[in-house]
PAFI-999809 format. One record per residue: x, y, z of N, C-alpha, C in turn; residue in one letter. Coordinates in steps of 0.2 Angstrom, whole numbers, plus 2048, in hexadecimal, padded with zeros to 3 digits. Example, Ala and Ser with C-alpha at 12.3 -4.5 7.8 and 13.67 -1.06 7.14 Angstrom:
! residues 2
8427E482783E7EA8278427F0827a/8407F58238447FB824840800827s/
END
This chain:
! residues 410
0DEE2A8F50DBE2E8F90DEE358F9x/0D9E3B8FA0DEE418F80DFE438FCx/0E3E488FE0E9E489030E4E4E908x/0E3E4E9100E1E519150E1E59915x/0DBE5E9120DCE639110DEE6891Ax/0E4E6891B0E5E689210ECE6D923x/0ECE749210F1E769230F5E76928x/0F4E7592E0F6E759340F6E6B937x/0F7E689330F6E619330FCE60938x/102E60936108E5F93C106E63944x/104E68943102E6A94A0FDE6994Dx/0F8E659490F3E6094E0F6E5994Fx/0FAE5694B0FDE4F94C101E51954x/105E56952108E5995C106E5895Fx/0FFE5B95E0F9E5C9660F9E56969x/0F6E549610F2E4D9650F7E47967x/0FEE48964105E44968105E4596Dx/106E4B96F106E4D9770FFE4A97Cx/0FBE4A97A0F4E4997B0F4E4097Dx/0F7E3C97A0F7E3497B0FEE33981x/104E3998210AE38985106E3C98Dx/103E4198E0FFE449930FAE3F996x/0F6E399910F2E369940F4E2E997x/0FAE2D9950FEE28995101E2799Ax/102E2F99D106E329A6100E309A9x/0FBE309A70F4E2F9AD0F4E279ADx/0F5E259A90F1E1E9A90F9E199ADx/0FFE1B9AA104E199AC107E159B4x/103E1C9B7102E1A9BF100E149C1x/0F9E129BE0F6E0D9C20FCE059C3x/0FCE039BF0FFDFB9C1107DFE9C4x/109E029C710FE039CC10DE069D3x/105E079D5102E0B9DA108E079E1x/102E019E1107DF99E610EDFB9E6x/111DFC9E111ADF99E211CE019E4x/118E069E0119E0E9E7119E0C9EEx/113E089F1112E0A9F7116E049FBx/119E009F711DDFB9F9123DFE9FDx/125E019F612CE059F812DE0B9FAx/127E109FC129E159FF124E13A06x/122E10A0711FE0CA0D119E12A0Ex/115E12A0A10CE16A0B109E12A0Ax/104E14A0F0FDE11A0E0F9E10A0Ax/0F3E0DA080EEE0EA010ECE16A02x/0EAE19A060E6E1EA030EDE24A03x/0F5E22A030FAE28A050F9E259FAx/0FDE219F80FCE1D9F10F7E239EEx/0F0E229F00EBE249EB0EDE2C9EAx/0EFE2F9F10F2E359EE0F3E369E9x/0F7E339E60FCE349E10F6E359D9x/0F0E349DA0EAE359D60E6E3B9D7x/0E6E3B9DF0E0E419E30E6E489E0x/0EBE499E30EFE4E9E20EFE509DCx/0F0E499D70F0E4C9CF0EBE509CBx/0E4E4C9D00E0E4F9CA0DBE569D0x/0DCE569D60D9E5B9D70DFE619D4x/0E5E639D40E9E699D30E5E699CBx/0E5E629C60E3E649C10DCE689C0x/0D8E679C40D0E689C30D2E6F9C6x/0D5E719CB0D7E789CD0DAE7C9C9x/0DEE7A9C40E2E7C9BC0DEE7F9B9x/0D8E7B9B70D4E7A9B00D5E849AEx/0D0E869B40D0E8B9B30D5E929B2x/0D9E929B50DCE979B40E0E959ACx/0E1E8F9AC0E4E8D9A70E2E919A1x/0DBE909A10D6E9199B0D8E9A99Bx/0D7E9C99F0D8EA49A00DDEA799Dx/0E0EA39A00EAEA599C0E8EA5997x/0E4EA19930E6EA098A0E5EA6988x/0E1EAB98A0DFEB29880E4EB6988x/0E8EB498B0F1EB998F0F5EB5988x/0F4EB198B0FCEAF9870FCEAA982x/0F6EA99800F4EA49790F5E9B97Bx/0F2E979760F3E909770F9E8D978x/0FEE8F975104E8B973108E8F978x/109E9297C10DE9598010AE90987x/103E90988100E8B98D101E8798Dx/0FFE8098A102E7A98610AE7A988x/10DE7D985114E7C985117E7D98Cx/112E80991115E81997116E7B99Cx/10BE7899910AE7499C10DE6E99Cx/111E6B996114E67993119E67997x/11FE6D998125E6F99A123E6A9A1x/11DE6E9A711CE6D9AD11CE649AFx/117E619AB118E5A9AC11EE559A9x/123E589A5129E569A412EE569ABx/12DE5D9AE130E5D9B2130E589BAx/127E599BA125E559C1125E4E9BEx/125E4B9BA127E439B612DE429B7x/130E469B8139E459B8139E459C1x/139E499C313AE4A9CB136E479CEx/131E439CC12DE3D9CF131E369CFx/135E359CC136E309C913EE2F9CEx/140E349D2146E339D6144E369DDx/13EE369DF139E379E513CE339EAx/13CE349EF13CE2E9F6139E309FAx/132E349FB12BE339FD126E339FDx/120E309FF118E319FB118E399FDx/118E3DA00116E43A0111AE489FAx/121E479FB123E499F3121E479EEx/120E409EB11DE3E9E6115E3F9E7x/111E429EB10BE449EA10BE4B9E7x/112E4E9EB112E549E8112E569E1x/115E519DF11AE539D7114E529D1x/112E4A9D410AE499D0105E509D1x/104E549D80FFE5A9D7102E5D9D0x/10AE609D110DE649CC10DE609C5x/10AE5C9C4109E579BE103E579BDx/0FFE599C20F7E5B9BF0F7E619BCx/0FAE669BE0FAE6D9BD0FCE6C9B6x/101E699B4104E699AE0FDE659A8x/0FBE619AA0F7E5D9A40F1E639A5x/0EEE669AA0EAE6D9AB0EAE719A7x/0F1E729A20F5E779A00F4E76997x/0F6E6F99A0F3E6A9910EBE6A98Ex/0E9E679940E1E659930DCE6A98Fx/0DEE709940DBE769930DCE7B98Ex/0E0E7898B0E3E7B9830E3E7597Bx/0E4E7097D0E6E6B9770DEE6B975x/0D9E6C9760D4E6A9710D0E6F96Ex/0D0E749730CFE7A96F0D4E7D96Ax/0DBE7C96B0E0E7B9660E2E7895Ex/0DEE749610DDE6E95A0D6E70955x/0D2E749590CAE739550CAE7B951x/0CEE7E9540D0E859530D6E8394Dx/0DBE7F94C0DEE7D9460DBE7A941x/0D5E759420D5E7093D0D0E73938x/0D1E719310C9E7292D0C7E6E930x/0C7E6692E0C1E619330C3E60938x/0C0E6393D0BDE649440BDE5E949x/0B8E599440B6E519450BDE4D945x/0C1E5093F0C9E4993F0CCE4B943x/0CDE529450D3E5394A0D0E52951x/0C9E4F9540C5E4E9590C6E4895Bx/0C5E449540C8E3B9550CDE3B955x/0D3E3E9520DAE3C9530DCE3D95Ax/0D9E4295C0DBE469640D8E3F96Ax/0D3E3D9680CEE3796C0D4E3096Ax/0D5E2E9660D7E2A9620E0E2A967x/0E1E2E9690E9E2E96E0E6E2F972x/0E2E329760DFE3097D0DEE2A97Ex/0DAE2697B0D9E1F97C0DEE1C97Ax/0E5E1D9770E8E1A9760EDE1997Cx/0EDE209810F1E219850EFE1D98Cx/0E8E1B98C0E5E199910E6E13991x/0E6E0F98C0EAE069880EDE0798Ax/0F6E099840FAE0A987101E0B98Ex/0FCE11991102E14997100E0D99Bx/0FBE0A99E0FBE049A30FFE0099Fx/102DFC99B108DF999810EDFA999x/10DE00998115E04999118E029A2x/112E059A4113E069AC112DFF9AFx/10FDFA9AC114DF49AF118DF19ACx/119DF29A5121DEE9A4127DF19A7x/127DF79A712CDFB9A912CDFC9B1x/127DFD9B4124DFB9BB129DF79C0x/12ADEF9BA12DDEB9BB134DEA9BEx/137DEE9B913CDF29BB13FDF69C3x/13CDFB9C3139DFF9C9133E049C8x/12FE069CD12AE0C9C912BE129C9x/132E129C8136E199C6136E1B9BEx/138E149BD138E149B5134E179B1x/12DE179B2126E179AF127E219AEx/129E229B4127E299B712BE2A9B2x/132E2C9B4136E2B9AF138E2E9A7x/136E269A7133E2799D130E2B99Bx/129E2D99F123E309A0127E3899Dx/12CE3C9A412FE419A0133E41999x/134E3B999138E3E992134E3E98Dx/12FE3A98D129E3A989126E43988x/125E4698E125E4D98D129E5198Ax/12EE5098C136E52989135E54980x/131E4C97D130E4D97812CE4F976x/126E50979120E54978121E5B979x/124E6097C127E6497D129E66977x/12FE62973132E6697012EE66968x/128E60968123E6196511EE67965x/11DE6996B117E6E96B11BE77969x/123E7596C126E7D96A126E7C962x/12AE7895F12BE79959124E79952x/122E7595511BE7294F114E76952x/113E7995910DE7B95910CE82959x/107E84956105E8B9530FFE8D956x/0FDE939590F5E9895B0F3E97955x/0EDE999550E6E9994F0EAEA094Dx/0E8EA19490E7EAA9450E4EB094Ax/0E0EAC94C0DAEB09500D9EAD959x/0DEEB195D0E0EAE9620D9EB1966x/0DBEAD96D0D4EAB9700D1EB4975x/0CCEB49770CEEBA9780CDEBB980x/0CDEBF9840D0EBE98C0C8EBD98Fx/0CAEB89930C5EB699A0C4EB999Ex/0BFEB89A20BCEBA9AA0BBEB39AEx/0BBEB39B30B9EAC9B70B2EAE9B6x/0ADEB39B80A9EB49B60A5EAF9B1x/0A6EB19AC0A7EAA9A50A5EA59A6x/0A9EA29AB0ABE9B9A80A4E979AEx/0A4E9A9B40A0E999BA099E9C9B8x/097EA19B4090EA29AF08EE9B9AAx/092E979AB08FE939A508BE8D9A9x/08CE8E9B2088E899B3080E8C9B5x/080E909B3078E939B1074E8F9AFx/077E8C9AA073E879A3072E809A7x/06BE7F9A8068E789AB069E729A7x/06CE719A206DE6A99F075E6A9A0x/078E719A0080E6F9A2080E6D9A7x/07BE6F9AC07DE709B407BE679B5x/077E629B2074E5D9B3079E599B1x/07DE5C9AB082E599A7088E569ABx/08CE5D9B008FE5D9B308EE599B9x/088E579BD086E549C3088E4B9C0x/086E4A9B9084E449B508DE419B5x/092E489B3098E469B109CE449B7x/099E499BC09FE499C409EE419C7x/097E3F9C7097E3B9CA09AE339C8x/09CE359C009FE2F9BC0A5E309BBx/0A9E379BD0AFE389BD0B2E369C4x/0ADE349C80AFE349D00B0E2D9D2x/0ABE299CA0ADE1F9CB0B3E1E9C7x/0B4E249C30B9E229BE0BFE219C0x/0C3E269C60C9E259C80C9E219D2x/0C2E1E9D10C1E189D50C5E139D3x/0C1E139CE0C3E0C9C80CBE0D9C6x/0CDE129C40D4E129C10D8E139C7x/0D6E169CD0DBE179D30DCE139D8x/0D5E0F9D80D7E079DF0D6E059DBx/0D4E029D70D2DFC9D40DADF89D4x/0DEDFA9D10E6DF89D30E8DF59D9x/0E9DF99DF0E7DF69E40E3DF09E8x/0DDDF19E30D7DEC9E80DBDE69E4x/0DEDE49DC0DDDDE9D90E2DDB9DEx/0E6DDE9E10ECDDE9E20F4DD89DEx/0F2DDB9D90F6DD59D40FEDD89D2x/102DD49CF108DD79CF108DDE9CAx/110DE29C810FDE59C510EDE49BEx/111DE09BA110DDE9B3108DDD9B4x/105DD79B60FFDD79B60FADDB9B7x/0FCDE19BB0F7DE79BC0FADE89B6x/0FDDEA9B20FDDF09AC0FADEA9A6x/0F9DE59A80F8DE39A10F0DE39A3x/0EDDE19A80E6DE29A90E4DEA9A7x/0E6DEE9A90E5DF49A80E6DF69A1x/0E9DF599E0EADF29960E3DF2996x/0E2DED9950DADEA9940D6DF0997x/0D6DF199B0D2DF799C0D1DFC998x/0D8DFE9980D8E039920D6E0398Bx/0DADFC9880D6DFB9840CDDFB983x/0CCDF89870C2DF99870C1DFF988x/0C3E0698C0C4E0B98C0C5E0F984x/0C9E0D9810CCE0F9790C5E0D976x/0C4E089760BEE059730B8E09973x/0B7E0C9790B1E0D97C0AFE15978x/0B6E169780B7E1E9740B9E1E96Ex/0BCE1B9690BDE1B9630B6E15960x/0B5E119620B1E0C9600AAE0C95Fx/0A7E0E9650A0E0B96509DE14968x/0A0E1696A09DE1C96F098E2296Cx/09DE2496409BE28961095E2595Cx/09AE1D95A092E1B95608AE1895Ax/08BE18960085E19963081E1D963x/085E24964085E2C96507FE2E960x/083E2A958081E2C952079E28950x/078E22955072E1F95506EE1F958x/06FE2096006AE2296406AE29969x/06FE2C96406FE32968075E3296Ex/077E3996F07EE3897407BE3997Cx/076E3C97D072E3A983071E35986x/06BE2F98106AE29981071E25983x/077E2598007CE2197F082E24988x/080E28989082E2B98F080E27996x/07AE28994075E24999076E1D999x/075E1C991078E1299307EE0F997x/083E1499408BE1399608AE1399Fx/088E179A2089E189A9083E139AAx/07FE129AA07BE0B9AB07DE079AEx/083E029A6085DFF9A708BDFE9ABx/08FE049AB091E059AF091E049B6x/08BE059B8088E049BF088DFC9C1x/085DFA9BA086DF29B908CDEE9BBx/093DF19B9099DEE9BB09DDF19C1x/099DF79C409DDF79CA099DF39D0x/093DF19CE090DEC9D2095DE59D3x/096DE49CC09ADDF9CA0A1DDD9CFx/0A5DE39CD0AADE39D00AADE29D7x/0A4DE59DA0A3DE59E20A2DE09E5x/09EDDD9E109DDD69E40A1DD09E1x/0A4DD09DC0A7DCC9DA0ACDC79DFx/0ADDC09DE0B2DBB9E10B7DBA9DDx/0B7DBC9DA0C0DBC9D70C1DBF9D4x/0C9DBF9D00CDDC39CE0CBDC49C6x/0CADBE9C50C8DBE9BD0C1DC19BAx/0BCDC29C10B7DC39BF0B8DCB9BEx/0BADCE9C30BBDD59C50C0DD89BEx/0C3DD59BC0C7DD99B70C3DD89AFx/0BDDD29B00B7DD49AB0B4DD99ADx/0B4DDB9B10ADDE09B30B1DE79B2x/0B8DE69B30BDDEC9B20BCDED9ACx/0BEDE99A70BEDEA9A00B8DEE99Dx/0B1DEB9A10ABDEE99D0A9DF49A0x/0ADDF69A70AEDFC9A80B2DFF9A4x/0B6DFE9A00BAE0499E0B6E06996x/0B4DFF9900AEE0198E0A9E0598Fx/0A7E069930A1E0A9970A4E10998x/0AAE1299B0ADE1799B0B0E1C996x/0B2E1498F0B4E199890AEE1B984x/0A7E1898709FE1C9840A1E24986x/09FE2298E09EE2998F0A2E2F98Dx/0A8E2E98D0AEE3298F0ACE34985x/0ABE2F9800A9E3297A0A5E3797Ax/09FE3697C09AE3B97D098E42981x/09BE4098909DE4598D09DE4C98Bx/0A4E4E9890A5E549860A2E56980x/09CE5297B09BE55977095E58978x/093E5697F08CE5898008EE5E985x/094E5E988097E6498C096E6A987x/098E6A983097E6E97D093E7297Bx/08FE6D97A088E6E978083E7397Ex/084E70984081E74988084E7998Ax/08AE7A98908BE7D98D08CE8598Bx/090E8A98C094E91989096E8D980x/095E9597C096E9297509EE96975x/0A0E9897A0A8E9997B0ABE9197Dx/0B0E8E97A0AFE8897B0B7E87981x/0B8E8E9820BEE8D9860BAE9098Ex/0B5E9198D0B1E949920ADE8C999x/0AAE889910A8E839930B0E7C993x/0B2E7D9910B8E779930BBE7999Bx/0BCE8099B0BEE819A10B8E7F9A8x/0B3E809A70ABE7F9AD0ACE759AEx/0ACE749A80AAE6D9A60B0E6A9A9x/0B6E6C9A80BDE699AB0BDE699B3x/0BAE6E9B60BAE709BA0B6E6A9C0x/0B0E6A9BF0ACE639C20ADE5E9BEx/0B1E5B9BA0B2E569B90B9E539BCx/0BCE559BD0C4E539C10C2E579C7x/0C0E5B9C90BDE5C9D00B8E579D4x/0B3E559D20B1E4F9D20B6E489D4x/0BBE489CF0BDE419CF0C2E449D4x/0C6E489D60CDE4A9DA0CAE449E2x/0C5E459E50C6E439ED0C3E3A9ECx/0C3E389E60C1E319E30C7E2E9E6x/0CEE2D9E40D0E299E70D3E279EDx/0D5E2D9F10D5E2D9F80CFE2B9FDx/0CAE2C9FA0C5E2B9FD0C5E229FDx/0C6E219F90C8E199F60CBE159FCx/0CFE189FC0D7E17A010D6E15A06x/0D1E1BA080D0E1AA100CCE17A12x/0C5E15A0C0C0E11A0E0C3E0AA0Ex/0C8E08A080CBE01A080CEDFFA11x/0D2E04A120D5E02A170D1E02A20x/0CDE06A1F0C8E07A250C1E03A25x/0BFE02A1E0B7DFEA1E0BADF8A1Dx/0B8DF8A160BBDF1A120BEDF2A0Bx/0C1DEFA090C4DEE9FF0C1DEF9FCx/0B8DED9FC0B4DED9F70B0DF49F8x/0AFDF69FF0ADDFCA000AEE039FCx/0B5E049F90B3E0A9F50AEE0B9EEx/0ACE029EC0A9E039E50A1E039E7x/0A1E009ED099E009EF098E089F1x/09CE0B9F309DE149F309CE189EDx/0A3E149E609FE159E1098E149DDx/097E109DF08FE0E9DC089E149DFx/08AE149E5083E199E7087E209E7x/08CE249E208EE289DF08BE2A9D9x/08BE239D608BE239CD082E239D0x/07FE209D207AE209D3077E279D2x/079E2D9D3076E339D5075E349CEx/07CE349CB07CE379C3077E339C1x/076E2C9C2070E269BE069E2A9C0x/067E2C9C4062E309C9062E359C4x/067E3A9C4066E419C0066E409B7x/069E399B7068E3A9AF060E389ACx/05DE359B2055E329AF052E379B1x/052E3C9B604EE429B7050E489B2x/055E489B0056E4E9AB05AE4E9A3x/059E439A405EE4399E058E47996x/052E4799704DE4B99304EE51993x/051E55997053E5C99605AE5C993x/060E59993064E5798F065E57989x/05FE5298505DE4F97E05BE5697Dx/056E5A97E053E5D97D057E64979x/05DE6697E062E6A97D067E67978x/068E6597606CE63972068E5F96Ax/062E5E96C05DE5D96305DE57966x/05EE5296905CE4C968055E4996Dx/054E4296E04EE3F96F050E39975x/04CE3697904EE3397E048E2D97Ex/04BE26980046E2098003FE24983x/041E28989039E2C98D034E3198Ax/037E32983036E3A98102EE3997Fx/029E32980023E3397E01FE35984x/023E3698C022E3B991025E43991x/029E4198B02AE4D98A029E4E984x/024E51981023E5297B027E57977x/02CE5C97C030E61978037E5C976x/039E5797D040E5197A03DE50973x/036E4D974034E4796D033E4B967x/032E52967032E56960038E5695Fx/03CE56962044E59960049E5395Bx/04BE5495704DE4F954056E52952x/05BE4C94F061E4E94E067E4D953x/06DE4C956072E4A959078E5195Dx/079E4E96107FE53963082E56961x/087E52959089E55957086E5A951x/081E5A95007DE5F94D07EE62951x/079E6495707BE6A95A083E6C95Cx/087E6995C08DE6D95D08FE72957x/08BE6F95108CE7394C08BE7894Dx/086E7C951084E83953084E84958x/08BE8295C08FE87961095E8C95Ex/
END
């Protein structure tokens, strides 16, 4: 096979090392939530903190992050953000109480806000194929969302200090990866306006996009942030169940997600995923036992690693052909969305009932399921492709081609 025409090849392997070690810190948490709340004596929704905190400071990052990159380039960013969550992974991990450790996870959002915002426009901006540094980059995502729940209960095991821990030295080494191996493009990025990034929701198939995303980012860290809680199982057995999760989550994005994409279009394939989705949080809601609920878990993480393949490639496509323009808008209601997910969780478990947050989720995802059938036609239509309804819109039904053709010509 001849050898990867790819000058900058080390400095994408970085990224996307860093990228599997960032998403690893997210997944890591779940199977020691329980043994947090055990020992520093919090409630379920003080726990869920520790996810609300992360991902709203993240969703609040997105933006300026993006902005900086104009000032002071990727690899300055990156490098920072990288810096920041080594630190708050270390000082987390010798906390003595949920309100510091909520604190440190916000400063841990800020940090991966820092990363997010830069690693993929970083990577598409170095690579000749665009396509293999995009799968490599997905390819440690979902690797990290397997792995980090393994990690965080074998180690767990131990104490749930450990997980945190490791977690910084993991950056430690990602750090010293992103200072020495990563490099700016030639042609650095050129400075922003908030203006920018808040004009992109002009565009009615992003605006539809975003409504379809928020409402699935908002079951997503249902599912990742009580679901731990509800199983209520030990630590090992939460991380290896979540394991499984993640794996069907990896699957869902390296496996099936794209080749659907490429068969029925990344619309159609968006729409099936949160379907079914809706299917399995039925599932878990009503489920009577333990075994059933962690099948239903499973085939929600599949259904999650659909979407999440598709998601951003149709962000793309609708959205700003500045792609640092659109990542920032799209990051913005996506983790803004999910931030009040799992405190809201917390409180319903502890004041309604257990099963109460996913029946909350269900008529959530519902809305996105609503707006994806009223406008999933104006979607397709923006981006080239065609939808099961398109012999009700005859401009969907002319348009032929897939998403990723259209990203060609952003």
């Amino acid at each position: 096979m001849a050898a990867r025409n790819e000058p900058h090849k080390t400095a994408i392997y970085a990224t996307t090392v860093t990228a599997f070690f960032a998403i690893a810190g997210i997944a890591i948490v779940d199977p020691i939530l329980p043994a947090i709340g055990a020992d520093l004596g919090a409630t379920t929704w003080q726990i869920e903190l520790l996810f609300t905190a992360y991902i709203a400071v993240m969703a609040l990052g997105m933006i300026p992050a993006v902005m900086l990159t104009g000032k002071f380039g990727y690899k300055k960013i990156l490098a920072a953000g990288v810096s920041v969550v080594a630190v708050a992974a270390i000082a987390a991990s010798f906390t003595t109480s949920i309100g510091s450790l909520a604190a440190l996870r916000g400063l841990w959002g800020l940090g991966n806000a820092m990363f997010f915002a830069t690693a993929m426009v970083l990577l598409v901006s170095l690579a000749n194929d665009r396509a293999w540094a995009v799968e490599l980059f997905e390819t440690c995502v979902g690797l990290g969302f397997a792995i980090g729940p393994l990690i965080g209960g074998l180690l767990g095991k131990i104490s749930w200090r450990v997980p945190f821990l490791l977690c910084g030295l993991f950056m430690i080494v990602a750090l010293a990866l992103s200072v020495t191996r990563l490099k700016d493009p030639e042609v650095m990025p050129a400075p922003l306006r908030i203006g920018n990034i808040f004009a992109t929701f002009k565009k009615p198939a992003f605006v539809a996009l975003c409504v379809i995303t928020g409402t699935y980012n908002f079951v997503f860290f249902i599912v990742l942030g009580y679901t731990p809680v509800f199983l209520g199982l030990g630590v090992v057995q939460l991380g290896l169940v979540f394991t499984g999760w993640g794996v069907g989550l990896a699957f869902g994005i390296l496996v099936v997600g794209h080749r659907l994409a490429h068969r029925f279009g990344a619309v159609q394939t968006v729409g099936f995923a949160i379907v079914v989705l809706f299917g399995a949080l039925f599932g878990i809601a009503t489920s009577h036992s333990t075994v059933q609920t962690i099948v239903f878990l499973v085939i929600s993480g599949v259904c999650m690693g659909i979407a999440n393949a598709n998601l951003t490639d149709l962000a793309l496509a609708t959205g700003s052909p500045d792609r640092r323009v659109t990542t920032g808008a799209f990051n913005l209601i996506r983790w803004g969305f999910a931030a009040p997910a799992p405190v809201v969780a917390g409180l319903l478990a502890e004041h309604v009932s257990l099963a109460s947050p996913f029946w909350v989720a269900i008529g959530v995802l519902a809305v996105g399921v609503l707006t994806f059938l009223a406008f999933g036609h104006m979607l397709a239509r923006t981006v080239g492709e065609k939808v099961l309804w398109s012999r009700w819109n005859k401009g969907a039904a002319a348009a032929e081609g897939s998403a990723e053709e259209a990203l060609e010509l952003v």
